[in-house]
C-alpha positions in Angstrom: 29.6 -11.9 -16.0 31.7 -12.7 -13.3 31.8 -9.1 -12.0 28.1 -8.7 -12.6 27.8 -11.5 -10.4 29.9 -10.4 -7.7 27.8 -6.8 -7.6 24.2 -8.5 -7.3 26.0 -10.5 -4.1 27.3 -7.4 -2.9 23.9 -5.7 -3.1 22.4 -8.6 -2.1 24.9 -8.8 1.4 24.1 -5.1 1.9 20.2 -5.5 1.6 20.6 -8.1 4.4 22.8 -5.7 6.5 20.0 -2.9 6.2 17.1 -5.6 7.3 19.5 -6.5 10.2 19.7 -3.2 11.4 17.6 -1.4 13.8 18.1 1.7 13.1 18.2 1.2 9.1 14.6 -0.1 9.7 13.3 2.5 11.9 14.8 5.9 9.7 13.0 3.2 6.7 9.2 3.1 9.1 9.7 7.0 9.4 10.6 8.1 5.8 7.9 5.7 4.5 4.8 6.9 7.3 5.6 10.3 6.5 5.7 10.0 2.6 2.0 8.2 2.6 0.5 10.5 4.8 1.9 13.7 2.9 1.1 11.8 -0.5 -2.4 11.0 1.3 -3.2 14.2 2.1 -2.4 15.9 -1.3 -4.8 14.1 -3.7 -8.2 15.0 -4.4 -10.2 11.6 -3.4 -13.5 10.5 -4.6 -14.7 7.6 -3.0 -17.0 5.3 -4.6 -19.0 2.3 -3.6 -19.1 2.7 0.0 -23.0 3.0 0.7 -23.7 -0.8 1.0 -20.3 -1.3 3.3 -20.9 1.6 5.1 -24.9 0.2 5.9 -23.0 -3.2 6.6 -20.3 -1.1 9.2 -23.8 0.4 11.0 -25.3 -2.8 11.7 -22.4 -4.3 12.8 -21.5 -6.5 10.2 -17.5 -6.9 9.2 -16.0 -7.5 5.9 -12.7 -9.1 4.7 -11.6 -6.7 2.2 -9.3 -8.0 -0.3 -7.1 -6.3 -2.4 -3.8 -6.7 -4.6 -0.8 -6.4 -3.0 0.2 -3.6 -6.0 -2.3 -1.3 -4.5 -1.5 -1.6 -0.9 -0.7 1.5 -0.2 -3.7 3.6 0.1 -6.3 1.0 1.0 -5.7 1.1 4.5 -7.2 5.1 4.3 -10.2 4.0 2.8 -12.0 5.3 5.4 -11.6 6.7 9.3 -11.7 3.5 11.2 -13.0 5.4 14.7 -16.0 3.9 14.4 -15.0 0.5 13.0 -12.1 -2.0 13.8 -9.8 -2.5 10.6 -7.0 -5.3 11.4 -4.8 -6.1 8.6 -2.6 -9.3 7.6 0.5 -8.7 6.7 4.3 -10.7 6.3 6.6 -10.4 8.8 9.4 -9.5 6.5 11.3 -6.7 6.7 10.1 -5.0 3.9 6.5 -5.6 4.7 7.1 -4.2 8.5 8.2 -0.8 7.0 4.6 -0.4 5.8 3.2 -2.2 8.9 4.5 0.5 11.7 2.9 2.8 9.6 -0.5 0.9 10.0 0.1 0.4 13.7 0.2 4.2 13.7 -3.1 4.8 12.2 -4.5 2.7 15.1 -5.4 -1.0 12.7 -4.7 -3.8 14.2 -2.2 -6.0 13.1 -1.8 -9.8 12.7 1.5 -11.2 11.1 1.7 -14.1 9.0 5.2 -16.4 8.4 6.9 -16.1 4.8 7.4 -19.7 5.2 6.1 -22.6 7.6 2.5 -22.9 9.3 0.2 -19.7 9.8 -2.3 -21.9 11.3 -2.6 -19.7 14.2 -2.8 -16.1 12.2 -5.4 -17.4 10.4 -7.6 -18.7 13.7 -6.7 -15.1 15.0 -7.8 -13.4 11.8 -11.0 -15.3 12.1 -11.7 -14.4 15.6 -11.0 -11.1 15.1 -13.7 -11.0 12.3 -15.9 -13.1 14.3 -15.3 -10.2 17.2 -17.3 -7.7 14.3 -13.5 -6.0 12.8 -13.3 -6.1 9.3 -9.9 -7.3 8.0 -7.7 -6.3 5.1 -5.6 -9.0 3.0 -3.6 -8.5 0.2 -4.6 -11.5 -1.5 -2.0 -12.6 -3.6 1.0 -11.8 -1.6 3.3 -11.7 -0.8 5.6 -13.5 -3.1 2.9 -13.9 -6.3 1.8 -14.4 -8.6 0.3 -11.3 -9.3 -3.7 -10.3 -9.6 -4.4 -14.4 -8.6 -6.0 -14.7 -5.8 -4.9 -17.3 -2.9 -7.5 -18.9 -0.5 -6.6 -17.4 2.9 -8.9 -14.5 2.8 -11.8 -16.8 1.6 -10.8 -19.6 4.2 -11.3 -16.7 7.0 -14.6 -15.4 5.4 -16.5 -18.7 5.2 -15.5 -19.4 8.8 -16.3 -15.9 9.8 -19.6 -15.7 7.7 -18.9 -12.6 6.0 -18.4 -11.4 2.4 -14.7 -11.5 1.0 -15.3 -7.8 -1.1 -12.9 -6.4 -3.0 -11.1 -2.9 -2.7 -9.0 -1.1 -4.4 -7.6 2.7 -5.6 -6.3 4.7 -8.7 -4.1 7.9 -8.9 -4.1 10.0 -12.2 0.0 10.2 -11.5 1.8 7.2 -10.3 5.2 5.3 -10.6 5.5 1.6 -11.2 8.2 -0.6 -9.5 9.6 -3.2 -11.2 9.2 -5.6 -8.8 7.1 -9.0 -9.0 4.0 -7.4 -8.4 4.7 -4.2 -10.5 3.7 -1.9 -6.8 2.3 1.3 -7.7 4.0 4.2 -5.6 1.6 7.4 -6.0 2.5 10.3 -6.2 1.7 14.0 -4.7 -0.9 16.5 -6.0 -2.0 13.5 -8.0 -6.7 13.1 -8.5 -7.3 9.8 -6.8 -10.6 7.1 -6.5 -10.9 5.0 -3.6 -13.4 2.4 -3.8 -15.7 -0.8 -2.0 -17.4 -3.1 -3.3 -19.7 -5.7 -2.6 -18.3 -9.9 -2.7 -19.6 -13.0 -1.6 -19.9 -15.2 1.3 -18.0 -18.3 0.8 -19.1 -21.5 1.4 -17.0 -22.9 4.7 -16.4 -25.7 3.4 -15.1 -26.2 -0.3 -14.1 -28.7 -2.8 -10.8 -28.2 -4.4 -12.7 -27.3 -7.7 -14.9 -25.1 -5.7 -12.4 -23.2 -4.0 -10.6 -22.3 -7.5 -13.7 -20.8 -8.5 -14.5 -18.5 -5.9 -10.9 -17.1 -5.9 -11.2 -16.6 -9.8 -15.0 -15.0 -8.7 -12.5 -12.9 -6.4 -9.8 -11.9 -8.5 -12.3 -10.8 -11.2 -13.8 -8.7 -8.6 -11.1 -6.9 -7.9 -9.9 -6.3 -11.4 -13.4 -5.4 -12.0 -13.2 -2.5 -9.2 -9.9 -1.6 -10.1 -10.4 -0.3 -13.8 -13.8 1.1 -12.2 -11.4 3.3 -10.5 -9.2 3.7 -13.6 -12.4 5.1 -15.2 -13.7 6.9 -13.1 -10.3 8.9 -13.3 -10.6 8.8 -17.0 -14.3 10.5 -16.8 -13.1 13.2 -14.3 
């Protein structure tokens, strides 16, 4: 025991080491940006759900899209956002900022939230931004858990915004599964893949505790809901 112990410190000293350095970080960005966009570009994607968004997108009208944070990866390509601001909230760990250069890349905005302490001012940013007619992207039960519950930030920024928190999501026929808290799902290449919209619900701006767990159980279902949608879809392909 005492040598296993001394090994997870090790590890532990050495993951800090790589988050300290600059150059660690930037070869991470690089490896990562270039491993989505290959993966990306390999799988045969159906999309599904997009005609009331997309009507929503051509009268101006933002969303927040909300997804889990175990299916980050592709929902940022959802569509080409040319035509329409995307912005999306993410941590400013070190972890979650190799997957955020590769958003600033794409050309989405970006608004970084604390891992700890007061994100008062993200959110008022994420809700002018919305306000401003950008749709924003949340993983909404990151970033520490626990899994597929959703929190009340991105329903928070909706009501003030008065847009629909929808949900959003993906499936890949070939995939690995990390075993981390939130199980992420790491496609991989040459893989069939469904990306998909749907349509939420405005939230009330101002909630009662017992109202506000509602509409994020309303939330999470809807996600789950589109998720094995997409599962299915694969299934009937």
């Amino acid at each position: 025991m005492p040598t296993v112990n001394r090994l997870k410190r090790r590890w532990r000293d050495l993951e800090i080491r790589m988050q300290k350095s600059r150059r660690v970080q930037n070869a991470l960005r690089k490896l990562f940006s270039a491993y989505v966009n290959f993966t990306f570009r390999t799988i045969r994607w159906e999309r599904i759900g997009f005609e009331s968004y997309e009507a929503d997108i051509a009268r101006g009208i933002p969303r927040v899209l909300c997804c889990w944070h175990e299916r980050l990866f592709f929902t940022p390509y959802l569509r080409d956002w040319s035509d329409h601001k995307l912005t999306v909230m993410a941590s400013q760990h070190a972890d979650a900022r190799i997957a955020s250069a590769n958003l600033v890349e794409r050309g989405i905005g970006l608004i970084e939230l604390a891992t700890s302490g007061d994100n008062s001012a993200a959110l008022k940013e994420a809700v002018k931004t919305v306000r401003a007619g950008n749709s924003l992207g949340i993983t909404v039960d990151g970033p520490f858990g626990p899994p597929r519950v959703a929190k009340r930030g991105a329903l928070v920024i909706a009501g003030l915004a008065g847009v629909q928190a929808a949900p959003c999501s993906y499936a890949v026929s070939r995939s690995i599964r990390l075993k981390t808290w939130d199980g992420f799902v790491v496609p991989l290449p040459w893989s069939r893949g469904v990306l998909a919209v749907g349509d939420g619900f405005m939230p009330e701006k101002r909630m009662s505790e017992a109202e506000f767990d509602a509409a994020c159980t309303r939330l999470s279902g809807l996600i789950d809901d589109l998720t094995a949608a997409c599962e299915a879809r694969l299934r009937e392909r």
